[in-house]
C-alpha distance (Angstrom), angle and dihedral (degrees) to the residues before:
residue distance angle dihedral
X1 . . .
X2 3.47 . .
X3 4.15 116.9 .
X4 3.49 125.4 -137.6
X5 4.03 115.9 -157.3
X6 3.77 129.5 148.9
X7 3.68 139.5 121.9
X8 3.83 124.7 8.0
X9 3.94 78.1 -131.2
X10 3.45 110.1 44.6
X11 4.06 116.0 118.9
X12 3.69 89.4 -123.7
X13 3.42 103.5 56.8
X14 3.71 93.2 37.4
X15 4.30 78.0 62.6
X16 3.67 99.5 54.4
X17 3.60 94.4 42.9
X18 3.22 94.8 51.2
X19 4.17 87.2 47.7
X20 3.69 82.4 63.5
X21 3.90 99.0 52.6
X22 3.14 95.7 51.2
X23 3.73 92.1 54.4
X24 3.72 106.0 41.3
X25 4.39 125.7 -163.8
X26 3.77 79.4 22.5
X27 3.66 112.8 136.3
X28 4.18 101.9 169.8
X29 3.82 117.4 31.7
X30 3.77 118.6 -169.7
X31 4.38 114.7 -142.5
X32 4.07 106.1 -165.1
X33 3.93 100.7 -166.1
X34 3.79 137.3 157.8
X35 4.06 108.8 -98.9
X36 3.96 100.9 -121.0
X37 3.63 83.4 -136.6
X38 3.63 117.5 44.5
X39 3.80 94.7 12.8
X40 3.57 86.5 -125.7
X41 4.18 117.3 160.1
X42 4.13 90.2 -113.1
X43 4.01 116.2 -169.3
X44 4.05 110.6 -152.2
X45 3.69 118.7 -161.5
X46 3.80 110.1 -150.1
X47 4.10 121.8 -173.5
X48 3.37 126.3 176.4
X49 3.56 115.8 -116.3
X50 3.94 141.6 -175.0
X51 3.92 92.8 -109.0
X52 4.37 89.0 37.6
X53 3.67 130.1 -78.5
X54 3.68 127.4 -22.8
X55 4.37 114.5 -135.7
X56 3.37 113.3 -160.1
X57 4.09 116.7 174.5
X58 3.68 100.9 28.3
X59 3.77 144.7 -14.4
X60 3.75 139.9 -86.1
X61 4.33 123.0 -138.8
X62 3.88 123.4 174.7
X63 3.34 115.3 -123.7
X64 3.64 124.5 -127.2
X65 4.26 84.5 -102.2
X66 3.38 86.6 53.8
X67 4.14 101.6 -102.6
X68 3.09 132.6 120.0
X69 3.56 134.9 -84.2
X70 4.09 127.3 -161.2
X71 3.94 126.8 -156.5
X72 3.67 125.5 -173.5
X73 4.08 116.2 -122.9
X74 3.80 77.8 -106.3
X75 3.23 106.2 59.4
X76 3.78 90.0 33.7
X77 3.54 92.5 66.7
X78 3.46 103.5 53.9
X79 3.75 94.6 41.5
X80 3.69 119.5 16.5
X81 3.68 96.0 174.5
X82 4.11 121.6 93.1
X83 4.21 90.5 -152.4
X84 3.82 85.1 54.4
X85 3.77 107.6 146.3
X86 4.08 94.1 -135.9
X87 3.92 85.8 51.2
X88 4.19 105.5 131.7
């Protein structure tokens, strides 16, 4: 499980907090997304942790508009960038 966990004011964060508002005495919340580069139906497991949230299944970028943007494990791998040129 990797475990995302920065700034109090970074766009991500703010997104996966607010995830968890919105859903409250939730410990595990499932994200079904597109992969942006396979196009693959991706499920992301998020749980809140001490040190932030815990991703298991994929990975979450921001997007330049700040929104999110899912890759599989996959497609994560072989490019973990989001400006990748071979991005879809």
């Amino acid at each position: 499980m990797e475990t995302y966990s920065k700034s109090k004011h970074d766009p991500l964060l703010k997104i996966l907090k607010k995830l968890f508002e919105d859903k409250p005495g939730k410990s595990k919340i499932k994200l079904k997304e597109r992969c942006s580069g396979c196009g693959r139906l991706t499920t992301i497991e998020i749980t809140h942790t001490s040190r932030g949230y815990g991703l298991q299944g994929g990975t979450l970028f921001m997007s330049p508009n700040d929104k999110f943007i899912v890759k599989c494990l996959n497609c994560y791998e072989k490019h973990f960038k989001i400006d990748d040129k071979s991005e879809k």
